[in-house]
C-alpha positions in Angstrom: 321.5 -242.9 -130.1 323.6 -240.5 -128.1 325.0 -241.5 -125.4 325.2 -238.6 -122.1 327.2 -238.8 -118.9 326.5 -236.3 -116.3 329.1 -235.8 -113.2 328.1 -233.9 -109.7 330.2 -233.3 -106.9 329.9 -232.0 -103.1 326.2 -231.9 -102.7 324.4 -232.0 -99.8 321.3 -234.7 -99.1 318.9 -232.5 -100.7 320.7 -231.6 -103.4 321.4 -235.5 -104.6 317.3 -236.0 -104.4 317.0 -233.2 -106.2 319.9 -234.5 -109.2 318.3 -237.7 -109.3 315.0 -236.7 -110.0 316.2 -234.0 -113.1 318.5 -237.3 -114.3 315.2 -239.3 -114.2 312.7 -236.4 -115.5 315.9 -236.2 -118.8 316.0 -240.0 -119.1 312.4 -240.8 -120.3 313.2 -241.8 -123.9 316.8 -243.5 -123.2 317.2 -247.0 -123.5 319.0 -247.9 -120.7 320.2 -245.7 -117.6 322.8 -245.8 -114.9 323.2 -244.8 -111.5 326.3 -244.4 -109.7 326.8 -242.8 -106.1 330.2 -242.8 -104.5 330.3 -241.2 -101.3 331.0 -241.3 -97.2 328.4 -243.3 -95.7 327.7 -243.8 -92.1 327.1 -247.5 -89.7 323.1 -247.7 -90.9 324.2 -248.1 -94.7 322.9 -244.5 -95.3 324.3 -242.2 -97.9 325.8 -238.9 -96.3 325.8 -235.4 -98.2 328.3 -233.0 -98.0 326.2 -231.1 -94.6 326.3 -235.1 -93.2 322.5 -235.2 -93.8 321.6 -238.5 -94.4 319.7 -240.2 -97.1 319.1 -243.8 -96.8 319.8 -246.2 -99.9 315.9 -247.1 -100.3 315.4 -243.4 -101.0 317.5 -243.4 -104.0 316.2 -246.3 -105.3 312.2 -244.9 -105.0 313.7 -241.6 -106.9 315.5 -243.8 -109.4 313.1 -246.7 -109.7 309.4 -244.3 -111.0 307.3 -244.9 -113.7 308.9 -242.3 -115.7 311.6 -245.2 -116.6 309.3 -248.3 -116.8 310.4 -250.7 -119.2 313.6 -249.1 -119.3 316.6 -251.1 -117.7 318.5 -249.7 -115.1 321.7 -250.2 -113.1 322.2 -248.5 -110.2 325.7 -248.6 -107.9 326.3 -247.2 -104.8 330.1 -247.2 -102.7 330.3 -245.7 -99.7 332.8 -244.8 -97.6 331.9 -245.3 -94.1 333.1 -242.4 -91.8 
């Protein structure tokens, strides 16, 4: 087993989505994966991108939680900092 650890910084809404779901797609044969989002968040509990776009928790969790990584545990964390 070798473990990986991937870091992103600054991106915008669309950009997360679009990390996650390249995370996921490279995670099919891992045995366990983690999720960890720190970021500004707003009053609704959403997630804000760098362009303040939002992207609401639930979102991450459909991108995160497919079929791709069924049977595989998974942790997923989010902090926000609300602005």
């Amino acid at each position: 087993m070798n473990p990986q650890a991937t870091s992103e910084f600054e991106l915008t809404a669309a950009s997360m989505k679009e990390k996650i779901s390249k995370f996921v797609q490279a995670s099919g044969n891992s045995k366990m994966v983690a999720l960890v989002v720190l970021a500004h968040g707003n009053s609704d509990g959403d997630i804000l991108g760098v362009d303040n776009k939002p992207i609401t928790v639930q979102e991450l969790v459909n991108a995160f939680c497919v079929e791709q990584l069924h049977g595989i545990p998974k942790v997923m964390k989010c902090f926000l900092r609300l602005i």
